[in-house]
N, C-alpha and C positions, 0 to 999 in steps of 0.2 A: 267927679272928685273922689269920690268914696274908692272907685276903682285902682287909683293910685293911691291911696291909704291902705289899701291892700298889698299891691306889690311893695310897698316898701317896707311892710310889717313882715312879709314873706319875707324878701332876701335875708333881713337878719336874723328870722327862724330858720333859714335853713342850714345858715352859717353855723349858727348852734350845736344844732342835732348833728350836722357833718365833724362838728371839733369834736365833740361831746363822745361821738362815734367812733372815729379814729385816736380819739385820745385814751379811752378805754382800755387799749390794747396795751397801751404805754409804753409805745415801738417796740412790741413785739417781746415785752416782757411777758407775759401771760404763760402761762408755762403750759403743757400739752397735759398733762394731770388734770386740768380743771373741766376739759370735757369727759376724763376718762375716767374708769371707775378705779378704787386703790389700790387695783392692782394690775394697772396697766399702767404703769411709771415708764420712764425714759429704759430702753434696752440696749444703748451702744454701747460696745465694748464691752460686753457680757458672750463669752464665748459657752456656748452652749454645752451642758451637761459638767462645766466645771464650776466646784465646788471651792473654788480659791477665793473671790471675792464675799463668800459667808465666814471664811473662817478669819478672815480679821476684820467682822463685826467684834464690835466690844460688847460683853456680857452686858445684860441692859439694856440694851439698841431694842427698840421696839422694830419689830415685823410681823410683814401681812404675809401667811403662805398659804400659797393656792394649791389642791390636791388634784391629782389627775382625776377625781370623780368629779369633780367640780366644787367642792367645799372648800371655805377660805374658813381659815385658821390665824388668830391676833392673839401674840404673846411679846414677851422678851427673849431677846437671843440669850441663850446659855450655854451650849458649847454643841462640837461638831463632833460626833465618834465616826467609827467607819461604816456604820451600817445607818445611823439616824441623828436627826436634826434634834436637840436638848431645846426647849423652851421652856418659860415659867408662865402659868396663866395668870389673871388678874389678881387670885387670891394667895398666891406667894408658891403654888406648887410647879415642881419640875412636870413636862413631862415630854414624852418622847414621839417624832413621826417618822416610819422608816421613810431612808433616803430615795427609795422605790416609788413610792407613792406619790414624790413632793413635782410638780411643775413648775411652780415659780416661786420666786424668793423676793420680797420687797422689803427696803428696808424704807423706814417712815422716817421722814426728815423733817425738821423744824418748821415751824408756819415762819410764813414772808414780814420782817416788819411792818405795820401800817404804815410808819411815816412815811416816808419816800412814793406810797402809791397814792396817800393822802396831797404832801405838795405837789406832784404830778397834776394830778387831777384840778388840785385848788390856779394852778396854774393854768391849765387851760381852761377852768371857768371864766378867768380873769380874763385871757386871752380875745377868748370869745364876747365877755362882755363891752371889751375895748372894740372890735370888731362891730359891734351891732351898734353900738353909740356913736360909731365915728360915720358908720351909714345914717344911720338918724338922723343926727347930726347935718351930713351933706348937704340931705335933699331939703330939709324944710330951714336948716338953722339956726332953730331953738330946741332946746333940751330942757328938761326941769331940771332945778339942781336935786333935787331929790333923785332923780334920773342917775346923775351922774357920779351920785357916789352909792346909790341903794342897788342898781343893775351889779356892778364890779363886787359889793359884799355878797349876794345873794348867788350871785354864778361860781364863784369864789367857792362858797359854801357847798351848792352842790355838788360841784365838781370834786372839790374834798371828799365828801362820801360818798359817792361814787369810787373813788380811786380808791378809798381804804375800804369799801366791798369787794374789789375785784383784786386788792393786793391782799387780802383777807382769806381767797381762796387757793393760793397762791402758794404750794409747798414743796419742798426739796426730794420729793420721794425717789427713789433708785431701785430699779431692779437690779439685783446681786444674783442670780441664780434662774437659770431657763434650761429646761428639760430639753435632752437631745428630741 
């Protein structure tokens, strides 16, 4: 007997971990930034060695630039002359990198709202708890009622935070600018 208290405690752990798993992604919202470092953003449509999608950043626009020695540089955009990139550092000063030196340009984009990766998530908590109760359920066909409404709160819950951790990491970043 213990032996089938086991496989039935199994199937709807695995069901779980498999939701839980695949729901994470949140069909494939997950953006390619959240393995990369910040300055390796999305590069389509970035024609190489032009300087056209920097120059209508708007003063302000936070960016990360990468220098051909390897040193990454974090200001505000300020303007584009012909020879160098104008940024402002964190303490309100201009200053200048020639346009020589610069490899990449990233402009920094808005973090993801949590909601949306929070109801995600609280949704296939739910999903899954509906799922493992209705196996429960099957094979023996009793459930506690503490079962059946504490399993659906509680997966609910995690899956919530889950989803507004991984929608958390989650941001619009754009490369604007890649060295011939």
């Amino acid at each position: 007997m213990p032996s089938v208290m086991t496989a039935t405690a199994a199937i709807p752990l695995a069901i779980c971990a498999a939701s839980l798993t695949a729901g994470c992604a949140s069909g494939g919202r997950l953006s390619p930034n959240v393995s990369q470092s910040r300055t390796g953003g999305q590069s389509a449509g970035v024609i190489p060695g032009s300087w056209g999608n920097v120059v209508v950043l708007r003063p302000g626009s936070p960016v990360v630039v990468k220098l051909i020695d390897g040193a990454r540089i974090e200001g505000a955009f300020r303007t584009l002359t012909p020879g160098d990139l104008v940024l402002t550092d964190s303490a309100g000063k201009d200053f200048a990198v020639t346009r020589a030196k610069v490899e990449q340009v990233v402009a920094e984009g808005d973090p993801d709202d949590l909601m949306d990766g929070a109801l995600i998530g609280a949704g296939i908590g739910l999903a899954t708890a509906g799922a493992i109760l209705a196996i429960v359920a099957s094979g023996e066909g009793y459930l506690l009622d503490s079962a059946k409404w504490g399993a659906p709160l509680l997966l609910s819950a995690v899956g919530g935070v889950i989803g507004a951790f991984v929608d958390r990491s989650r941001t619009d970043d754009r490369v604007v600018y890649v060295s011939p």
